[in-house]
C-alpha positions in Angstrom: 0.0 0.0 0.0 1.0 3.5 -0.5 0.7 4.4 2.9 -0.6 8.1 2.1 -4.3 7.1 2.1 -6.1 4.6 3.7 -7.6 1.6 1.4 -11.7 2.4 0.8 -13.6 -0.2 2.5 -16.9 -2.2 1.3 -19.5 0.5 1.6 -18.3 3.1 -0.3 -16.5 1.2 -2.9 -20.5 0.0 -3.4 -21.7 3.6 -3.3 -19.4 4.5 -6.0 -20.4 1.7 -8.0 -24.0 2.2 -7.6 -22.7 5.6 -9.4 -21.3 4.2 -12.5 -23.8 1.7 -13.0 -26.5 4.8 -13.7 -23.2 5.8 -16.1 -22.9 2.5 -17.7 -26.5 1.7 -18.3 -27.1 4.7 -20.2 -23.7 4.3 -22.1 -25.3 0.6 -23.0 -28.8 1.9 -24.0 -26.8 4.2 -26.2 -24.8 1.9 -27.6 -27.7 -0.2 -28.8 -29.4 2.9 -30.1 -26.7 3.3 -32.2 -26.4 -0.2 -32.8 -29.7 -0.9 -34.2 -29.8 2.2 -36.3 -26.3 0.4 -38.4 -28.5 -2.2 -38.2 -30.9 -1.1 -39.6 -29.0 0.8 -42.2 -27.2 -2.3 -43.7 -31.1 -3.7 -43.8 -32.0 -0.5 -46.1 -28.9 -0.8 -48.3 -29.8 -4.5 -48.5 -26.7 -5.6 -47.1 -28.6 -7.7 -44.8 -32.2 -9.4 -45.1 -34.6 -8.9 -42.5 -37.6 -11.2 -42.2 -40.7 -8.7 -42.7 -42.8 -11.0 -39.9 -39.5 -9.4 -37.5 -38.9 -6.1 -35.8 -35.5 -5.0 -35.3 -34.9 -6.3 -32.2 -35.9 -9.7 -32.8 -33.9 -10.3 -35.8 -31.0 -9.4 -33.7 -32.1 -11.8 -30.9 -33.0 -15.1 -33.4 -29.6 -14.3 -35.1 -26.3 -15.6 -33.9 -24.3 -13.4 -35.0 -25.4 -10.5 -34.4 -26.6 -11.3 -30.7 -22.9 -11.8 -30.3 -21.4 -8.6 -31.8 -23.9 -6.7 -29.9 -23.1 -8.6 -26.5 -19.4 -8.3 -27.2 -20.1 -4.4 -27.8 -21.8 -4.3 -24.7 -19.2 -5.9 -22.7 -16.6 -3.7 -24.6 -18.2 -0.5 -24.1 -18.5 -1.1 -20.5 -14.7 -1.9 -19.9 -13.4 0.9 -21.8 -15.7 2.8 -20.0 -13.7 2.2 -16.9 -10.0 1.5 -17.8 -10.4 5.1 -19.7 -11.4 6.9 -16.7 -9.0 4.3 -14.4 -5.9 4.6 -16.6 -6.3 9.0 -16.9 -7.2 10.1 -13.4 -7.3 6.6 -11.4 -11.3 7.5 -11.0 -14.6 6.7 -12.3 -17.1 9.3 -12.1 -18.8 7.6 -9.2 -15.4 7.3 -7.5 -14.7 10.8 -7.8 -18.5 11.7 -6.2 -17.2 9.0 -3.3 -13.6 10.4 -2.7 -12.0 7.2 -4.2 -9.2 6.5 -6.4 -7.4 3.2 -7.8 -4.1 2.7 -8.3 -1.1 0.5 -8.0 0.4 -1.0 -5.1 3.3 1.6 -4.9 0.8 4.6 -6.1 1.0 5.2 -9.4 -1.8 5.0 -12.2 -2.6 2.0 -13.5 -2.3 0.7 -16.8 -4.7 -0.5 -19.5 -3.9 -4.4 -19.5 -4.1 -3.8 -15.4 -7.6 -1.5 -16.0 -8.5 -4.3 -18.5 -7.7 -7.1 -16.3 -9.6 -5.2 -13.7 -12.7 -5.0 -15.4 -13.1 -8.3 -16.0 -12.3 -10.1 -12.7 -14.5 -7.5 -11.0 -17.5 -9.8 -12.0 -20.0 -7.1 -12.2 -18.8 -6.1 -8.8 -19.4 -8.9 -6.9 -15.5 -9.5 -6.5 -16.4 -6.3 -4.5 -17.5 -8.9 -1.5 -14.1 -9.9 -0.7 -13.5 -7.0 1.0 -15.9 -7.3 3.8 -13.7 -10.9 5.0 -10.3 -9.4 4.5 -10.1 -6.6 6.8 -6.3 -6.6 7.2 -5.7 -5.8 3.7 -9.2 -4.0 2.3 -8.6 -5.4 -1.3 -11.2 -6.8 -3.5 -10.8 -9.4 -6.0 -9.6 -7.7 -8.9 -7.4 -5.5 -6.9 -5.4 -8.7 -5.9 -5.8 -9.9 -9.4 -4.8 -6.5 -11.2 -1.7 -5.7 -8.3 -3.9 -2.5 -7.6 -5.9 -1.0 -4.5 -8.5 1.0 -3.9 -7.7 4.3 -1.7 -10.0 7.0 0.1 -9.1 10.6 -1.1 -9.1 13.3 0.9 -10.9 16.4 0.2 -8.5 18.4 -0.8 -6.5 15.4 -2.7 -9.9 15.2 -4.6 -9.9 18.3 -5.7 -6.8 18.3 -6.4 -7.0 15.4 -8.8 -10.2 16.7 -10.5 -8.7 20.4 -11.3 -5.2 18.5 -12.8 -7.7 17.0 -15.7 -8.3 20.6 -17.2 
């Protein structure tokens, strides 16, 4: 640990993510706005053939393929989401409303593949549990899995952070 800030316990780390869920769910209704409107628009140009008996949304769902591509945008969107905010300022808009910050072990930003692995292994926050049983350490699964931690800003450090992004 860094040893300037404390490491953010269970309750707030679920605070902030309660945040960035609000964030994330209208980054994912976006997404499939603009999803079904290429979608659409390859149907128009007739680059693909949509069953008339269909709307939109079902075509998607009985195909394969583009189920897939528009779970694995989904799934994308959502981790670039937060290894761009993790890997620029160490916080998530959430974690900036809750005075948090992620970074390494020794207290420097993290990187993407750590942000990416991050994402992932955070298992839509559930990984977040391990941190009410370890109460030495305060880390969460994908902080142990990532080599990263999860501190408690200050105030002032907050502000601090927030102004150097101008």
């Amino acid at each position: 640990m860094s040893g300037e800030f404390p490491r953010a316990g269970f309750w707030r780390r679920f605070a902030s993510l309660i945040y960035d869920s609000l964030v994330v769910i209208s980054l994912s209704m976006l997404t499939a706005i603009l999803y079904f409107a290429i979608i659409q628009g390859l149907v128009a140009i007739g680059l693909l053939v949509q069953p008339k008996e269909l709307d939109p949304a079902a075509f998607i769902d009985g195909s394969t393929l583009l189920y897939g591509l528009r779970s694995a945008l989904f799934v994308g969107v959502n981790i670039v989401f937060f290894a761009y905010f993790w890997t620029k300022s160490g916080q998530t808009i959430g974690m900036r409303a809750w005075r948090l910050k992620v970074q390494t072990l020794d207290g420097k930003l993290i990187t993407w593949p750590q942000a990416i692995i991050r994402s992932v292994t955070a298992l839509l926050g559930i990984g977040n549990l391990i941190v009410l049983v370890d109460f030495k350490n305060k880390r969460a699964l994908q902080d142990y899995l990532s080599r990263t931690e999860v501190v408690a800003l200050t105030k002032e450090e907050n502000k601090r952070i927030y102004r150097s992004l101008d």
